[in-house]
N, C-alpha and C positions, 0 to 999 in steps of 0.2 A: 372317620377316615376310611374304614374298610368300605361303608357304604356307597362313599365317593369311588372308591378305583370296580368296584363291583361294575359302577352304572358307567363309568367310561371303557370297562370290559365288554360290557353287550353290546354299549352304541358301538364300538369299535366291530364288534362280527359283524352287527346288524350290516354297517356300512361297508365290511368286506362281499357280502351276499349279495347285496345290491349291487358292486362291480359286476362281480361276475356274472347277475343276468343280464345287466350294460352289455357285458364284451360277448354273450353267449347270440343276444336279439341283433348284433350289429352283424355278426358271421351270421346267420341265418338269413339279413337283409342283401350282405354280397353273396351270398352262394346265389339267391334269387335274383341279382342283376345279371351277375354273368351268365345265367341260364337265358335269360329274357334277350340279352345280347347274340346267343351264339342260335336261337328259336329263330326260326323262316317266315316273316310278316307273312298273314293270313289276307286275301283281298277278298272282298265279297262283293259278288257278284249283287247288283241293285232286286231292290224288291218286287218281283213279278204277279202283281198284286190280279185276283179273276176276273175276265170279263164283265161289265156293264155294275164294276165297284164302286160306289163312290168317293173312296179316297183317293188323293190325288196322288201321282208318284213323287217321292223325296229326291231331287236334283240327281239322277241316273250318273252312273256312270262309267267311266270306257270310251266318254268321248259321246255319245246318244247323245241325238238333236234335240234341244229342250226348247220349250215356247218362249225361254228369254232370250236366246241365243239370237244376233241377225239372219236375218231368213234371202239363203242365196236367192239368186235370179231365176224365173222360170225358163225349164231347156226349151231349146228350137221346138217350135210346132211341127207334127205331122199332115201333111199336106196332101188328099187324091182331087189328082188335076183332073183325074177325068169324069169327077160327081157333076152331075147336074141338080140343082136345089130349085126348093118354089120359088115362085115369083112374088107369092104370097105366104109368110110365115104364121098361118093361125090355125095349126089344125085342125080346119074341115077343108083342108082344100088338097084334094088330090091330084095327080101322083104326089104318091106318098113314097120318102128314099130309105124311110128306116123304121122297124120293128121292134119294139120290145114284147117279154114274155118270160113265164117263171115257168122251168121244167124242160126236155129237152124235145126239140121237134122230130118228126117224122119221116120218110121219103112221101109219100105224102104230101106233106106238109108241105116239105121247101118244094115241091114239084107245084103245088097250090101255088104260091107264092112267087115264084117265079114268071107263072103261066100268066095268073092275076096284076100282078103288080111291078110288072118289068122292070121299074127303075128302083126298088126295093132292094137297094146293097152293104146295108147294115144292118144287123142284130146288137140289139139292148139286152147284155144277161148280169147277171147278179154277182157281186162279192158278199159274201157272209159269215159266220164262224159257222163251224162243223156243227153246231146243232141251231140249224136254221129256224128264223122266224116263219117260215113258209117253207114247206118241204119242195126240194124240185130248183130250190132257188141257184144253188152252184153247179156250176155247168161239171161234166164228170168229162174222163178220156173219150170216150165215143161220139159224143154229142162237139166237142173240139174237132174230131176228126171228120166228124159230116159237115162242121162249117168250112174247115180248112176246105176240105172237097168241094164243097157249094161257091164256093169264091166267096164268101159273106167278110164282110171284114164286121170288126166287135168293137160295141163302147160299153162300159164295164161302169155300173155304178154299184154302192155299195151300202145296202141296208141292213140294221138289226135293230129292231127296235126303236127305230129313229122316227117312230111319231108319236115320240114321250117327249118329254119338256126334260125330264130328269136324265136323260140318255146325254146331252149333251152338256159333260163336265171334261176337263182337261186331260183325266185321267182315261175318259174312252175316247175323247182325241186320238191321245199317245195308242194305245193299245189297238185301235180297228185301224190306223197307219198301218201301221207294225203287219196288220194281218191282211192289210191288202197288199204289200210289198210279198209277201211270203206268197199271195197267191197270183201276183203278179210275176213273181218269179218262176210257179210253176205252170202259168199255163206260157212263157215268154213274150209276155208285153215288151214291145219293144220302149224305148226310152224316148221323152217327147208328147207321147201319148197322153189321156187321159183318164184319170179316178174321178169320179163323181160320188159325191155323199151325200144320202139322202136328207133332208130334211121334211118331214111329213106331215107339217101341221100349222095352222097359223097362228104362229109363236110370232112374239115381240120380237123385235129385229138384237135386242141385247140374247138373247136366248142359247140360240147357234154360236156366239164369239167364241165365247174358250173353248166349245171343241174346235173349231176348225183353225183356232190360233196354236195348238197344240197338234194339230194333223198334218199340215198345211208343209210347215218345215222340214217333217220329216217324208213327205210325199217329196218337194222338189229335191231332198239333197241326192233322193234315191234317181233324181234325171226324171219326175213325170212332172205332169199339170196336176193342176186341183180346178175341180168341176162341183158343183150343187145341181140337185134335183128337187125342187120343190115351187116354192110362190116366188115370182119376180121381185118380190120385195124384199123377201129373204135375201136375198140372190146378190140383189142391186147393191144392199147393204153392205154385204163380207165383200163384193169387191170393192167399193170403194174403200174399203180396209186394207186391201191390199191384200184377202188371204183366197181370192177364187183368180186365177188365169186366164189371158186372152187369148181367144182365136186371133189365128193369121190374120183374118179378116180383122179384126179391132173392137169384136164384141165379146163381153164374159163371156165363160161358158157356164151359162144357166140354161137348164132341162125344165123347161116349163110343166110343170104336169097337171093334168088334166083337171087333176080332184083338186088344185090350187086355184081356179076361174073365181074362185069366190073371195081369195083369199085377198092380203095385201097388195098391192100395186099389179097386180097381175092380170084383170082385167082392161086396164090403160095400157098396157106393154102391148096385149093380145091384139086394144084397135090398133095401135102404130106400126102393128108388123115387122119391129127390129129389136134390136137391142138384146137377143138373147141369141141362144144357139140352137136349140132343140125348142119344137112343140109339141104335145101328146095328146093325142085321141084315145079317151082310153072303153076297155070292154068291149071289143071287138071279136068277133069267130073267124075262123078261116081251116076249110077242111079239119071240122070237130074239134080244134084247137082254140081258149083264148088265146088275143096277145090286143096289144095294143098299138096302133099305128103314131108314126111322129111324120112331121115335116121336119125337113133340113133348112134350116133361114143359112146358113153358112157351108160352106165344103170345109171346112176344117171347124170336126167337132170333138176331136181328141181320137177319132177313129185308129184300128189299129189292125192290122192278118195276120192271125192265127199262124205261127214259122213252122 
């Protein structure tokens, strides 16, 4: 009998100890809600993952233009009514209306140039991150201020490393946007205008898509065009995708270049003399200076003057 009320004595505490750490764990879980209630939601800011990363970014956001998102309308084109273009668009055929070149010209130079090639009223310079694939490639303040002063108007394309296969993921899509807006905003591209991105190599036409389906969006929401520099085929391709821009006139804006002659569809573009907007002569000197000469097949090639 003793045995029996002994063992309903213990179980009897055992199960008073066990309440109490019941009622002790349950205030300890409200003290932690009402903390968690009266705490200031944390946002964080999306992942700014580094240049030329392979990972792609995880759905941004704050509202950033993503590659699923529908991709507005491209803005009004820029228009100089007073360019004269070839009659013939295959770069060897002179006058020639526009110049490309990495590094910044001369007095000299543009006096050469000028004197040389009277109807030469564009300059081709370069977008790039701060530590350039070719030193010389981002135009600086002074070199802006001898074009302003020259009358030169500018078409702006934009290379890093873009004659990799590997360079052209979704992720440096988003990201060389990003950094041409930024320096579209410091030298004041006006809106309208055009970005060109390089493509440098003869890639399979799948190759180029996701970057420039990832570029593409956030280039027009910012008010510009999307332009390529590389093989007509390249070229041909992303626009019929919808992700490269028309001229006024009613053709892409593909920059044919030079080192492309061999590449895809670019030699058949080259006999028919249309269908694109730029063509490039390239490795040329002029008063101790490379650069390389283009034809204008179009007066609206995304050109823009320096404000």
């Amino acid at each position: 009998m003793r045995n029996r009320q002994l063992e309903l004595l213990v179980t009897g505490i055992i199960m008073f100890f066990i309440f109490l750490i019941v009622i002790a764990l349950g205030g300890i879980y409200v003290d932690e809600a009402r903390a968690s209630a009266k705490k200031p939601v944390e946002i964080h800011e999306p992942v700014r993952l580094p240049p030329g990363s392979e990972e792609e970014p995880k759905n941004p956001a704050n509202g950033e233009i993503t590659p699923d998102r529908p991709q507005p309308p491209a803005p009004a084109p820029v228009v100089d009514p007073g360019l004269i273009v070839s009659g013939k668009c295959d770069a060897n055929t002179a006058p020639y209306e526009m110049v490309d070149y990495v590094g910044a010209g001369s007095a000299s130079f543009y006096a050469a140039l000028k004197s040389t090639h009277r109807k030469v009223r564009i300059v081709g310079r370069y977008y790039d991150w701060e530590k350039e694939s070719l030193k010389g490639k981002i135009p600086r303040a002074q070199e802006l201020a001898d074009l302003k002063r020259e009358g030169f108007d500018v078409v702006t394309v934009f290379q890093h490393l873009n004659n990799q296969a590997a360079s052209f993921t979704k992720g440096r899509g988003m990201f060389d946007a990003q950094r041409v807006l930024e320096l579209a905003g410091l030298w004041g591209q006006p809106k309208g205008s055009a970005a060109y991105f390089g493509v440098d190599g003869d890639f399979a036409a799948s190759v180029p898509e996701p970057y420039f389906a990832a570029a593409a969006p956030i280039i027009r929401a910012a008010g510009y065009r999307v332009g390529m520099y590389g093989s007509f085929g390249n070229c041909e391709n992303l626009a019929k995708k919808g992700l490269i821009d028309m001229s006024a006139d009613g053709v892409p804006l593909c920059w044919i270049a030079a080192s492309s002659w061999g590449w895809r569809g670019t030699k058949a573009a080259i006999a028919r003399g249309t269908g694109y907007a730029i063509a490039q002569k390239v490795n040329q000197q002029l008063a101790g200076k490379g650069l390389d000469y283009d034809n204008l097949c179009v007066k609206d090639v995304g050109q823009w003057r320096i404000p």
